[in-house]
N, C-alpha and C positions, 0 to 999 in steps of 0.2 A: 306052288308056293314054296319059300325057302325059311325051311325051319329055324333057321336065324334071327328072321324078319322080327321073329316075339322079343327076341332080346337087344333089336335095332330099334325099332319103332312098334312100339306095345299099340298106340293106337292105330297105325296103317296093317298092324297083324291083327286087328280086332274087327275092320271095315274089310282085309280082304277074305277074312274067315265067315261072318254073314254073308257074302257075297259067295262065295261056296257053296255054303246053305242052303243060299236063297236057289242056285243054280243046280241045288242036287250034286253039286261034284265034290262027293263024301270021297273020294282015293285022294283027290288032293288037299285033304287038311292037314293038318298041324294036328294030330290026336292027342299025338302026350301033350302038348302047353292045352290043349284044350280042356282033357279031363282036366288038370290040374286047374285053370279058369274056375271050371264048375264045381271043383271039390274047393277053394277059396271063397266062392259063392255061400256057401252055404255053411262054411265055418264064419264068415264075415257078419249074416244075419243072428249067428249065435252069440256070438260074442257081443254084437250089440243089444240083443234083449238083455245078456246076462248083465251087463254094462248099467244101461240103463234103471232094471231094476235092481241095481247095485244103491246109484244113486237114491233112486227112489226109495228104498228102505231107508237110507241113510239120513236122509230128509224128516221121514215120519219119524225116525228116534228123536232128532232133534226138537221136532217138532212138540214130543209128548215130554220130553223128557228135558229141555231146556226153554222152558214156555217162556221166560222173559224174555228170548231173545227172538221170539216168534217175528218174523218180517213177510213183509209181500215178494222179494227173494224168495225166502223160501216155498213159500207158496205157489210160485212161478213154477219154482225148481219140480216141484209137487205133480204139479198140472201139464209140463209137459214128459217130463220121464213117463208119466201114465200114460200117456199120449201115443210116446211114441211104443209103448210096448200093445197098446191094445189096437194100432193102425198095424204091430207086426202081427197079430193072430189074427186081424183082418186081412193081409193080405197072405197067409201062411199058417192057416190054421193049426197045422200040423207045430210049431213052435210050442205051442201048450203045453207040449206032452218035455219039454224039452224044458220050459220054465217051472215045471214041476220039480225035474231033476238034478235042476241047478241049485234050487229054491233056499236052498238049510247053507246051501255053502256061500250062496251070495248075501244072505243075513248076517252071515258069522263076518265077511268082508266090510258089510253097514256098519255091523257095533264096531268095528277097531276104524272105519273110518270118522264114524259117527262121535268117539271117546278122541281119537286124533284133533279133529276140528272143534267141537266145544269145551276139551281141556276139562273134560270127566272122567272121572274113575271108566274101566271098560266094563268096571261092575255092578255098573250103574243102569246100565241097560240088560234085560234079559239074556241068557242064553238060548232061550226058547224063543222067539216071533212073537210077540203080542199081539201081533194083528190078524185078523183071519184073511185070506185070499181073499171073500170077496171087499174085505173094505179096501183093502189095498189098491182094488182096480177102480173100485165107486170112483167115478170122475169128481164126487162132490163129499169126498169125505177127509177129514182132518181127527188125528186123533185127540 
């Protein structure tokens, strides 16, 4: 195979790279675009939980904290950012330990987008998380 092919056609280097695999002929891969593949993998699933429960913070401040403007929007918004961050510890347990260590930075990200979008003081919301982890993930809980 010709190391080029990843940056000619990503997916006919993606089909003949299983195809190697699947054949055991590990001397004819592509190692480096491969590791790199796999280390993009797994920064890709991180960045999406942090993502996610970006929004999802962001929501629940609005939520507690500009109740007039409470919508079925946002409640949508609510229900699936949960959604998709608790199908990623289901499929990646190992993420937990990861949305642990995001956690304080991705709330600090909520309130300034949270203050952004409903045109509130940013000190209007906590510095600290008022919510605890597990309500955050309760599929059925609003603050």
């Amino acid at each position: 195979m010709k190391t080029n092919l990843y940056d000619k056609d990503y997916y006919l280097w993606l089909e003949e790279t299983i195809q190697l695999l699947q054949e055991g002929r590990l001397t004819d891969l592509d190692i480096f675009n491969l590791i790199e593949e796999i280390k993009d993998m797994g920064r890709s699933e991180k960045n999406a939980l942090e993502s996610n429960l970006i929004v999802l913070l962001m929501h629940l401040l609005k939520w507690k904290y500009q109740p007039e403007e409470q919508s079925g929007s946002w409640r949508g918004s609510i229900r699936e950012h949960r959604r998709r961050i608790l199908k990623a510890f289901k499929n990646s347990p190992s993420l937990k330990r990861y949305f642990e260590v995001v956690f304080d930075e991705s709330y600090q990200e909520a309130r300034k987008q949270a203050a952004d979008e409903t045109e509130l003081s940013l000190n209007t919301f906590p510095k600290n998380c008022p919510f605890k982890i597990e309500e955050i993930l309760d599929p059925e809980y609003l603050p």
